[in-house]
DOTI-170506 format. One record per residue (C-alpha): residue number from 1; x, y, z; residue in three letters. Coordinates in Angstrom, 3 decimals. Example, Ala and Ser with C-alpha at 12.3 -4.5 7.8 and 13.67 -1.06 7.14 Angstrom:
<recs>
<rec resi="1" px="12.300" py="-4.500" pz="7.800" resn="ALA"/>
<rec resi="2" px="13.670" py="-1.060" pz="7.140" resn="SER"/>
</recs>
This chain:
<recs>
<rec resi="1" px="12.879" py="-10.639" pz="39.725" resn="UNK"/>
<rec resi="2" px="9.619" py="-11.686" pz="38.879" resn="UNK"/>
<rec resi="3" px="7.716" py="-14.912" pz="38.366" resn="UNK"/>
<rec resi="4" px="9.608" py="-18.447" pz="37.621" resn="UNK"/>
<rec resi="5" px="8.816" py="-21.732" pz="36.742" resn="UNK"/>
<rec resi="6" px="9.706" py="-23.961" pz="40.024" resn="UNK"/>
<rec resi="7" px="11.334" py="-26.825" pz="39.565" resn="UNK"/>
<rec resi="8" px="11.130" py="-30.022" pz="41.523" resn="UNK"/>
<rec resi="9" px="13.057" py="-31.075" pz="44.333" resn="UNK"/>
<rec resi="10" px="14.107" py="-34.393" pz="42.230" resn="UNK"/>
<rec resi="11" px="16.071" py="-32.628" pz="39.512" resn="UNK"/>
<rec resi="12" px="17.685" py="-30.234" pz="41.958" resn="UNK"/>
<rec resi="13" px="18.843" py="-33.316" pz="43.685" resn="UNK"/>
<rec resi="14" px="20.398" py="-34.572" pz="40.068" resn="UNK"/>
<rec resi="15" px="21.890" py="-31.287" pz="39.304" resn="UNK"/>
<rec resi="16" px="24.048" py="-31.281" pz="42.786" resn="UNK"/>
<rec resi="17" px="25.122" py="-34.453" pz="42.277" resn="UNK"/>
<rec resi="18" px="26.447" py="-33.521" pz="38.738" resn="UNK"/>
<rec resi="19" px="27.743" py="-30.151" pz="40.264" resn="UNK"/>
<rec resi="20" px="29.669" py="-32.084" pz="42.693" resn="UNK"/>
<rec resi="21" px="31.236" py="-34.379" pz="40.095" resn="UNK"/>
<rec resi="22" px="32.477" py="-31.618" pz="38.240" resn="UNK"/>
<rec resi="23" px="34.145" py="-30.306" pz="41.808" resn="UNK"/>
<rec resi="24" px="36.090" py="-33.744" pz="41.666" resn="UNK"/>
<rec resi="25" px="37.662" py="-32.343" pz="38.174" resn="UNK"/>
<rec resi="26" px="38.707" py="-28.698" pz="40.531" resn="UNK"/>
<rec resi="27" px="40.144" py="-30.667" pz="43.816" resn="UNK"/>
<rec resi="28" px="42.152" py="-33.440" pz="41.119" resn="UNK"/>
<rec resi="29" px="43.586" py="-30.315" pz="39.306" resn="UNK"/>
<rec resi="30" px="47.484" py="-30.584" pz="38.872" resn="UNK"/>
<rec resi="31" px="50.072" py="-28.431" pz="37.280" resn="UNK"/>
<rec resi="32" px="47.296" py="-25.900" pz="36.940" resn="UNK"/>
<rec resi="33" px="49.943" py="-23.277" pz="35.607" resn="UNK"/>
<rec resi="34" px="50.762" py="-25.222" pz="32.371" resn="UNK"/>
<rec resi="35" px="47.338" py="-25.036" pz="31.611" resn="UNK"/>
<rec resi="36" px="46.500" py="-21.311" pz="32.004" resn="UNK"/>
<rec resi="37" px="45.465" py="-18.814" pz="28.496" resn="UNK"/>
<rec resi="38" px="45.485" py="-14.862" pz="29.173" resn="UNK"/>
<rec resi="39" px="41.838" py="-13.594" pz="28.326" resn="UNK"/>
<rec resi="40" px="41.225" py="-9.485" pz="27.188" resn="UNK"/>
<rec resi="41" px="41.563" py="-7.264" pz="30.209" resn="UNK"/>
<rec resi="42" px="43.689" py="-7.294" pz="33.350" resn="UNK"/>
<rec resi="43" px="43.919" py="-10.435" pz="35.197" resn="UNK"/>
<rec resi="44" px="41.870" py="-12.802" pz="32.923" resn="UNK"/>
<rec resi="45" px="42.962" py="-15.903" pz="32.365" resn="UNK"/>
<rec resi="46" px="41.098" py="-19.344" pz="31.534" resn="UNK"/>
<rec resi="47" px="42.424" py="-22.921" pz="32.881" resn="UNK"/>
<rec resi="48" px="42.176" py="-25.933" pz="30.640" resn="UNK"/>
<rec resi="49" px="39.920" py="-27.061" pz="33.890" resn="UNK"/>
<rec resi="50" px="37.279" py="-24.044" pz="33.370" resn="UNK"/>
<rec resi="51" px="37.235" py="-25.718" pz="29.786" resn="UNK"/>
<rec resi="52" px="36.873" py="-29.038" pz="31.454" resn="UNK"/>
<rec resi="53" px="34.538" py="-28.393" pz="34.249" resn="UNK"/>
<rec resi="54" px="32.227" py="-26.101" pz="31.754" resn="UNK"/>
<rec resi="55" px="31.899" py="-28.722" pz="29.152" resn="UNK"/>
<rec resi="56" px="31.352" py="-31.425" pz="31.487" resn="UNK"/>
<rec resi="57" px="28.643" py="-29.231" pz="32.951" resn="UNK"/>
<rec resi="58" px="26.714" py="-28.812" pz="29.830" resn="UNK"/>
<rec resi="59" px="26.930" py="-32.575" pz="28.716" resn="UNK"/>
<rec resi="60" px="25.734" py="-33.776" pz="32.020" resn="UNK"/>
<rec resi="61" px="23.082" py="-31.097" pz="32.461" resn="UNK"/>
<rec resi="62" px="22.077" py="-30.930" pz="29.049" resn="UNK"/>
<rec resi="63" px="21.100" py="-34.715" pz="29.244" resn="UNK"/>
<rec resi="64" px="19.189" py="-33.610" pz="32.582" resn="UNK"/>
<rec resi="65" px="16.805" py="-30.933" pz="30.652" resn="UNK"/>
<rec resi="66" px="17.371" py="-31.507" pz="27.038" resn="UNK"/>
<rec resi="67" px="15.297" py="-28.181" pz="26.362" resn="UNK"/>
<rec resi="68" px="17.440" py="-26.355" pz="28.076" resn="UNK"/>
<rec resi="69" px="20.270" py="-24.024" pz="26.468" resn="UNK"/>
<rec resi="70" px="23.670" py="-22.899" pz="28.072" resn="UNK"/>
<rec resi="71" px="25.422" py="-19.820" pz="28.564" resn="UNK"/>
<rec resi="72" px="28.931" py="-20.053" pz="30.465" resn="UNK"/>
<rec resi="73" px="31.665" py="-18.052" pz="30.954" resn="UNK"/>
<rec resi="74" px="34.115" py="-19.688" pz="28.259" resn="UNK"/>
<rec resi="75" px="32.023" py="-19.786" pz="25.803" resn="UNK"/>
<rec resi="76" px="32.719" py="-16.634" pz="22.623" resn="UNK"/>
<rec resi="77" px="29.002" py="-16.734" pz="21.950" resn="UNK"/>
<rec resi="78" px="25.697" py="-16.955" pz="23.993" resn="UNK"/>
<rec resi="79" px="22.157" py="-17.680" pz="23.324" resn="UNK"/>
<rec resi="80" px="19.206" py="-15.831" pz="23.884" resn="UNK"/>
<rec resi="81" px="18.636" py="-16.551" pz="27.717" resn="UNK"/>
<rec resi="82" px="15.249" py="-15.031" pz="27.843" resn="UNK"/>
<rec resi="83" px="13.068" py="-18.026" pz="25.904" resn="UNK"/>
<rec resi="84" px="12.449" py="-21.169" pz="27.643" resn="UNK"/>
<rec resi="85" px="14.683" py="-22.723" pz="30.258" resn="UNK"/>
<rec resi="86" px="18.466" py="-21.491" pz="30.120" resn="UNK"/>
<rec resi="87" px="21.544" py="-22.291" pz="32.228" resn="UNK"/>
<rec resi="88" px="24.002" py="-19.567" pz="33.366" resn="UNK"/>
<rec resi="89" px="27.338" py="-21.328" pz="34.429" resn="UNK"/>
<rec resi="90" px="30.717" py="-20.612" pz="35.740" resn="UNK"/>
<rec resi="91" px="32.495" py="-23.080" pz="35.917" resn="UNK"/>
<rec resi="92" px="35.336" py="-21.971" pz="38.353" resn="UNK"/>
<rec resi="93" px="34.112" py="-18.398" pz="39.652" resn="UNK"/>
<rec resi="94" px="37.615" py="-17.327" pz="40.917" resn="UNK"/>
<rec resi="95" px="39.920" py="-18.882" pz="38.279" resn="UNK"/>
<rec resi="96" px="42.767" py="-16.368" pz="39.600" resn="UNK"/>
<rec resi="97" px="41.962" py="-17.623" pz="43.194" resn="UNK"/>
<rec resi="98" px="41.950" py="-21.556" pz="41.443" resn="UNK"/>
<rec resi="99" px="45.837" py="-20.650" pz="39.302" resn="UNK"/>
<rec resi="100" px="47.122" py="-19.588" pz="42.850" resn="UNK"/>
<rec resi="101" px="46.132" py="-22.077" pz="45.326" resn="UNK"/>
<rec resi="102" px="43.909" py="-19.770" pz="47.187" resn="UNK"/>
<rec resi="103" px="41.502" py="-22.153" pz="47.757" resn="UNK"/>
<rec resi="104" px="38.067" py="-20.291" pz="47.426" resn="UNK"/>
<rec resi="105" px="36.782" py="-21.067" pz="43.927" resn="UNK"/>
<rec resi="106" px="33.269" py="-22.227" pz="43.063" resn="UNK"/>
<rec resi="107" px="30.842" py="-24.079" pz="40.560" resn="UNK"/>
<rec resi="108" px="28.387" py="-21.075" pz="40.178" resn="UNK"/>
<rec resi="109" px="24.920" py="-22.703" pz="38.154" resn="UNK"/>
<rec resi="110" px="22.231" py="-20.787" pz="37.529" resn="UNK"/>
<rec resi="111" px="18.587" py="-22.172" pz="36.126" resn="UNK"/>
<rec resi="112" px="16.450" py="-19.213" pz="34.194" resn="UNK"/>
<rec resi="113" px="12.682" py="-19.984" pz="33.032" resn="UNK"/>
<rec resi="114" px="11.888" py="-17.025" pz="30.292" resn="UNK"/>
<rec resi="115" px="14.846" py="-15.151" pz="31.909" resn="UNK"/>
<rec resi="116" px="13.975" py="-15.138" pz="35.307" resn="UNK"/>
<rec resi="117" px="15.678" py="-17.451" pz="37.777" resn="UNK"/>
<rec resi="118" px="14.277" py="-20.629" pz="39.069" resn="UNK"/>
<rec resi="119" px="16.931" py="-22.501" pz="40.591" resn="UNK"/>
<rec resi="120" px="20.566" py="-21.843" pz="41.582" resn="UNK"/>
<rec resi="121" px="23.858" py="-23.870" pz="43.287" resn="UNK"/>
<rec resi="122" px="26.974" py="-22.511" pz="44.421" resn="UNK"/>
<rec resi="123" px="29.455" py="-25.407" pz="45.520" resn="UNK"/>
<rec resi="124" px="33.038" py="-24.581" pz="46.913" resn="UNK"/>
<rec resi="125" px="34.698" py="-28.075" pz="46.942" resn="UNK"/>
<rec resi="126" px="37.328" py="-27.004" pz="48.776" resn="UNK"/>
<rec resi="127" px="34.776" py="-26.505" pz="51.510" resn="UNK"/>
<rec resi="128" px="32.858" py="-28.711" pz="50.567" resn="UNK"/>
<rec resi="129" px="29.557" py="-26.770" pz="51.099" resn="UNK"/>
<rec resi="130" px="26.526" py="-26.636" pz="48.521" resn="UNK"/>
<rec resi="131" px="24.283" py="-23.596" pz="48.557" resn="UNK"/>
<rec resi="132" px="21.068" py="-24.221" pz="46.558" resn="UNK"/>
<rec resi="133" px="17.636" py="-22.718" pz="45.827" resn="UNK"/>
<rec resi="134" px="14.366" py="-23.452" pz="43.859" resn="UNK"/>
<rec resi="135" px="12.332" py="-20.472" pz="43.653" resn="UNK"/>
<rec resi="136" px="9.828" py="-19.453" pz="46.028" resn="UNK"/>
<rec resi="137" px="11.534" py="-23.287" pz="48.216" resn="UNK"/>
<rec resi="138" px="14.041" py="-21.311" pz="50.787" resn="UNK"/>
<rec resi="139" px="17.868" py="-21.107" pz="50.531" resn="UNK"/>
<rec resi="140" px="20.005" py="-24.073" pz="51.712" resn="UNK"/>
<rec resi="141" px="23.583" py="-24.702" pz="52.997" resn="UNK"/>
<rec resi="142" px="24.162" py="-28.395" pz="52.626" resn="UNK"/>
<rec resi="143" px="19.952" py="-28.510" pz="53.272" resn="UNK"/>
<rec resi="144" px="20.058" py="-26.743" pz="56.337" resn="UNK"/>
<rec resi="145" px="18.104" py="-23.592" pz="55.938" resn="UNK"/>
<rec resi="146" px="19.658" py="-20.785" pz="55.527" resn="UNK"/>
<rec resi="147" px="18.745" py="-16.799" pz="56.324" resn="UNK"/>
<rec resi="148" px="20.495" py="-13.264" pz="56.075" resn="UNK"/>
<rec resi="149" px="21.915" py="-11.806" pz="59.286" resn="UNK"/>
<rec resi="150" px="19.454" py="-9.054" pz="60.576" resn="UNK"/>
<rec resi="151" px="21.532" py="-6.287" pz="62.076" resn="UNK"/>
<rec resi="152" px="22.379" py="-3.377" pz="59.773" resn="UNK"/>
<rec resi="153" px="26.050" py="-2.186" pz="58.440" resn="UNK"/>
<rec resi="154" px="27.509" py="-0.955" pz="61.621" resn="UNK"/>
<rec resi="155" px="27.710" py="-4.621" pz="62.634" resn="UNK"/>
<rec resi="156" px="28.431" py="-6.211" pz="59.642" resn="UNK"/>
<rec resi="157" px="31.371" py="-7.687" pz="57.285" resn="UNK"/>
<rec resi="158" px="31.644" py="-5.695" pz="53.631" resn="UNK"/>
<rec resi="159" px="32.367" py="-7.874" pz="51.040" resn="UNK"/>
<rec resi="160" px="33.381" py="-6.493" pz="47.350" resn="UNK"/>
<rec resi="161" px="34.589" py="-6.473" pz="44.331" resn="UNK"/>
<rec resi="162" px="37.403" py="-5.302" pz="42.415" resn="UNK"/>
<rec resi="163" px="35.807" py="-5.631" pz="38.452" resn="UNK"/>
<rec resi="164" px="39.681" py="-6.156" pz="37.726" resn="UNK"/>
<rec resi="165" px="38.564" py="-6.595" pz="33.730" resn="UNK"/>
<rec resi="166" px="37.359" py="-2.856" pz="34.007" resn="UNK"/>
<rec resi="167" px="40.007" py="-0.473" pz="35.234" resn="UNK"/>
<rec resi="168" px="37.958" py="2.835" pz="34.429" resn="UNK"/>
<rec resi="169" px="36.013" py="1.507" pz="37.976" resn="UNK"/>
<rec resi="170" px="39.069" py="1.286" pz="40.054" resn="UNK"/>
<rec resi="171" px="38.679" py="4.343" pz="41.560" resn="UNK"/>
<rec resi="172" px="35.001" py="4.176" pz="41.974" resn="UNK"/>
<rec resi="173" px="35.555" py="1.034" pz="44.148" resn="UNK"/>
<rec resi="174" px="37.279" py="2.226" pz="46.476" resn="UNK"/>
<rec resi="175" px="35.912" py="5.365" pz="46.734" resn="UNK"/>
<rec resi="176" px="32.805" py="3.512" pz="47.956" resn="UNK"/>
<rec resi="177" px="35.150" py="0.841" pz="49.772" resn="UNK"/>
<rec resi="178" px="36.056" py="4.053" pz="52.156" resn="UNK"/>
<rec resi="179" px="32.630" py="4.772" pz="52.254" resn="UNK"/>
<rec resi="180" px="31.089" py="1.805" pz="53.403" resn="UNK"/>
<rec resi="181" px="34.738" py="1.131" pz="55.543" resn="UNK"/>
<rec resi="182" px="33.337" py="3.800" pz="58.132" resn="UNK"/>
<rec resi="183" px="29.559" py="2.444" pz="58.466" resn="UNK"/>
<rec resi="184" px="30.939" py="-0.934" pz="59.315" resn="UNK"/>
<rec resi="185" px="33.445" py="-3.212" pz="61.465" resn="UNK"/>
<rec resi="186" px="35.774" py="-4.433" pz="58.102" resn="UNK"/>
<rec resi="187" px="35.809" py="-5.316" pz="54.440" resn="UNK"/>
<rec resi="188" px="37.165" py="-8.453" pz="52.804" resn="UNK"/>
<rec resi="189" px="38.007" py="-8.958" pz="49.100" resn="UNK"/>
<rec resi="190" px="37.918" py="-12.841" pz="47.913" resn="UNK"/>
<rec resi="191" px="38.104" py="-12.649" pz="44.292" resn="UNK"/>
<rec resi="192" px="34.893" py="-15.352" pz="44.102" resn="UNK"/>
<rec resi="193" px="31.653" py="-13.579" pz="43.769" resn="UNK"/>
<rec resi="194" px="29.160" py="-16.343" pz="43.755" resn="UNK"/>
<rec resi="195" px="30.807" py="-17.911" pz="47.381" resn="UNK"/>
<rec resi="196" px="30.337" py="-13.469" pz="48.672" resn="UNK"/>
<rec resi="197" px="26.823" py="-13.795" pz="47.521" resn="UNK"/>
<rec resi="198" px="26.269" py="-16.782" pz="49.299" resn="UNK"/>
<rec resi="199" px="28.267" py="-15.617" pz="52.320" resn="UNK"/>
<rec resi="200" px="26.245" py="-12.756" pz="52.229" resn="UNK"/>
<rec resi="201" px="22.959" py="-15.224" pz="51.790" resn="UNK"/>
<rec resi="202" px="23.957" py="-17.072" pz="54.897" resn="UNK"/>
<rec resi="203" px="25.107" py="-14.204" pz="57.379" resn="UNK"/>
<rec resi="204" px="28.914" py="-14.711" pz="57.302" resn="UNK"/>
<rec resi="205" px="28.422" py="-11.103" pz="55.822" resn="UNK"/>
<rec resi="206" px="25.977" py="-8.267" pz="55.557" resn="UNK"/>
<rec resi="207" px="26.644" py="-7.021" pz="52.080" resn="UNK"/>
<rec resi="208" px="28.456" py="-7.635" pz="48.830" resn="UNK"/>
<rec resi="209" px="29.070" py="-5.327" pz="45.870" resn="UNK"/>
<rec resi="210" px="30.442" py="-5.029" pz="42.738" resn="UNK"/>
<rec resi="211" px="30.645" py="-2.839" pz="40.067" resn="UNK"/>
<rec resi="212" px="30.609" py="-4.843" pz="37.084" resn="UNK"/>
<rec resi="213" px="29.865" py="-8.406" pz="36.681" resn="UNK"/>
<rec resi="214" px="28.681" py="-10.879" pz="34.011" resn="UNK"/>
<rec resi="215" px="25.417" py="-13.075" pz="34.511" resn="UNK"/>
<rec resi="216" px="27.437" py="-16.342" pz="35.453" resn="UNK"/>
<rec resi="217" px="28.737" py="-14.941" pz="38.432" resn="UNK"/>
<rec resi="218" px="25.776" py="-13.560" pz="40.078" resn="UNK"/>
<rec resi="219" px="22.661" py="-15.570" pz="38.726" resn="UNK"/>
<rec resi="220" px="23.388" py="-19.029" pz="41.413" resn="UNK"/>
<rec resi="221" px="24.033" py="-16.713" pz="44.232" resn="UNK"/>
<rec resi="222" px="21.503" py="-13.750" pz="43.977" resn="UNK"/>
<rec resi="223" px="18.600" py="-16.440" pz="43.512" resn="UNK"/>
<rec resi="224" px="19.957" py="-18.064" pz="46.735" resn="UNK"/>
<rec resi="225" px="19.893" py="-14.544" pz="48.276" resn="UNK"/>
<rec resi="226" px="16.458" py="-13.834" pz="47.825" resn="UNK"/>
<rec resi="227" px="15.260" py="-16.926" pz="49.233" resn="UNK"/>
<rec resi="228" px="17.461" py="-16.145" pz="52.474" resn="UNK"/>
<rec resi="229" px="15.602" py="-13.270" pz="52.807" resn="UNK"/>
<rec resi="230" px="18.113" py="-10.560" pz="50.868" resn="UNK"/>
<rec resi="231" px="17.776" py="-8.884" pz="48.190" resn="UNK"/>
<rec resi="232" px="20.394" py="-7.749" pz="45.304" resn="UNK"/>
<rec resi="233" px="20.408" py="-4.364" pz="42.740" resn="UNK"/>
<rec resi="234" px="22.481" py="-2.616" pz="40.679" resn="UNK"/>
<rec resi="235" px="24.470" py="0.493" pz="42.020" resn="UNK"/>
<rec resi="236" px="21.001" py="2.495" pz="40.968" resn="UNK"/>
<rec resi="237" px="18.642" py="0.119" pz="42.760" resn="UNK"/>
<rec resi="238" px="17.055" py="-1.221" pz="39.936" resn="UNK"/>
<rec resi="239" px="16.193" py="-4.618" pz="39.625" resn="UNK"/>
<rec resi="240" px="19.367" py="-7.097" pz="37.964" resn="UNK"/>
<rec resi="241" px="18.739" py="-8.599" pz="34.294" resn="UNK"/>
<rec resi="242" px="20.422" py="-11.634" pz="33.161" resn="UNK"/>
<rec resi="243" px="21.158" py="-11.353" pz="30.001" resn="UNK"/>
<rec resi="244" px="23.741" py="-8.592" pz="29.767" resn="UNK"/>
<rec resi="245" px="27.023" py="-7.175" pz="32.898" resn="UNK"/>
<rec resi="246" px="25.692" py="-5.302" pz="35.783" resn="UNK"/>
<rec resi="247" px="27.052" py="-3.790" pz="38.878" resn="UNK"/>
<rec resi="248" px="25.456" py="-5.687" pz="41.789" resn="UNK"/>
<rec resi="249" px="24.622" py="-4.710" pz="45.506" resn="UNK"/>
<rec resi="250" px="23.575" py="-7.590" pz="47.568" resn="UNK"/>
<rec resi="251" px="22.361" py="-7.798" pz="51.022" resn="UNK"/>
<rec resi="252" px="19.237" py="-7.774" pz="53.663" resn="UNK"/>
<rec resi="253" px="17.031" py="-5.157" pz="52.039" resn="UNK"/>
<rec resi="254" px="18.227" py="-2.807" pz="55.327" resn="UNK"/>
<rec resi="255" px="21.873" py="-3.049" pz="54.036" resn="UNK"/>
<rec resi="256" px="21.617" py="-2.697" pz="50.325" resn="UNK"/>
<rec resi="257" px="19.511" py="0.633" pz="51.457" resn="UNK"/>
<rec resi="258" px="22.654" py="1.935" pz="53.699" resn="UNK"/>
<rec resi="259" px="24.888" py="0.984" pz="51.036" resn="UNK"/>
<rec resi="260" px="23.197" py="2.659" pz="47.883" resn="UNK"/>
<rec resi="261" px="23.545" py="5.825" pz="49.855" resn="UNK"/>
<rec resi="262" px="26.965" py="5.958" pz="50.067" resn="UNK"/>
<rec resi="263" px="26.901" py="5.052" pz="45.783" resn="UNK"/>
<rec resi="264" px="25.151" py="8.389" pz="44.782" resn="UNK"/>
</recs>
């Protein structure tokens, strides 16, 4: 990913604690179905509490670095992320999981320094567990260090995707799902990206893919990967930008390689 700016341990302190007060907004959520607005493409929807959560996050975080610009997921427009410090947010990663009551939904906020990340949280309040990581610092579950599993595939959860938004990949997906299906023990499916990533970051799992995803959801969690030890591509290997969708393979650098040959 190349060279960041590392930030200090102080304002990654202040940016959990204002992560975490915008989890109180998700867990105090009520009547969540009166508040829901169908998006383009299958199975997108916005909450009045993404709305809520997102511009809480920018207020809040915006008086932490004043430099700083934003990027979220309910936002129409978004600035250049690639000059100066930028943060990538979603502010419920799993909205359909959130509208349901399946409780696996996360803050997902990502830090980028010239467009290359320097610091990213992942908090599930429902669990309440914060995953964090400053560039070049380690990964962190609730500050206990944190490091991908070792063994390769054949002992190892698959996590994915679906990229409901994007129905000319249906197929794909599960061609590779049946793929990967017979390299490993069993695949799950949570419909929250940034808590797979993290899963994947802490061991619960051994890999993660999708085949299209925007910035917000992966920023947080790949940064948190690398510095548990992992490593995260698109479907061709090559290295993930920020600034635009990608498909995303995550995992120890032994898994991603057994899973990009069963992409070709």
């Amino acid at each position: 990913m190349g060279s960041g700016t590392v930030i200090s341990e102080g304002l990654m302190d202040q940016m959990i604690r204002i992560i975490k007060e915008g989890g109180e907004i998700i867990l105090s959520a009520r009547h969540i179905g009166e508040t829901v607005t169908a998006k383009e493409g299958k199975g997108n929807f916005v909450t009045a509490y993404d709305k809520k959560v997102q511009a809480f996050l920018f207020e809040r975080l915006g008086e932490l670095l004043p430099e700083a610009v934003f990027a979220g997921e309910e936002e129409e427009s978004h600035p250049d992320v690639k000059i100066g410090y930028a943060f990538i947010i979603d502010p419920i990663d799993g909205t359909m999981n959130f509208m349901k009551g399946y409780r696996r939904s996360a803050i997902s906020v990502g830090l980028l320094k010239e467009g290359v990340p320097c610091a990213g949280i992942v908090y599930n309040p429902y669990a309440g567990e914060v995953f964090s990581a400053i560039r070049g610092k380690g990964a962190f579950l609730n500050g206990n260090r944190i490091h991908v599993a070792d063994e390769g595939l054949s002992e190892q959860l698959v996590l994915f995707g679906t990229s409901p938004y994007d129905q000319e990949l249906y197929e794909r997906t599960f061609r590779i799902c049946y793929a990967l299906f017979q390299k490993c023990p069993d695949i799950r499916r949570s419909g929250s990206a940034a808590i797979d990533l993290c899963d994947v970051a802490c061991g619960r799992a051994g890999l993660y893919f999708e085949l299209m995803l925007s910035p917000w959801d992966y920023a947080a969690g790949c940064l948190i990967l690398a510095e548990a030890g992992g490593k995260a591509v698109t479907q061709e290997g090559k290295e993930l930008t920020f600034d635009q969708k990608n498909s995303v393979v995550a995992g120890s650098i032994l898994t991603v390689k057994e899973a990009l040959s069963c992409m070709k």
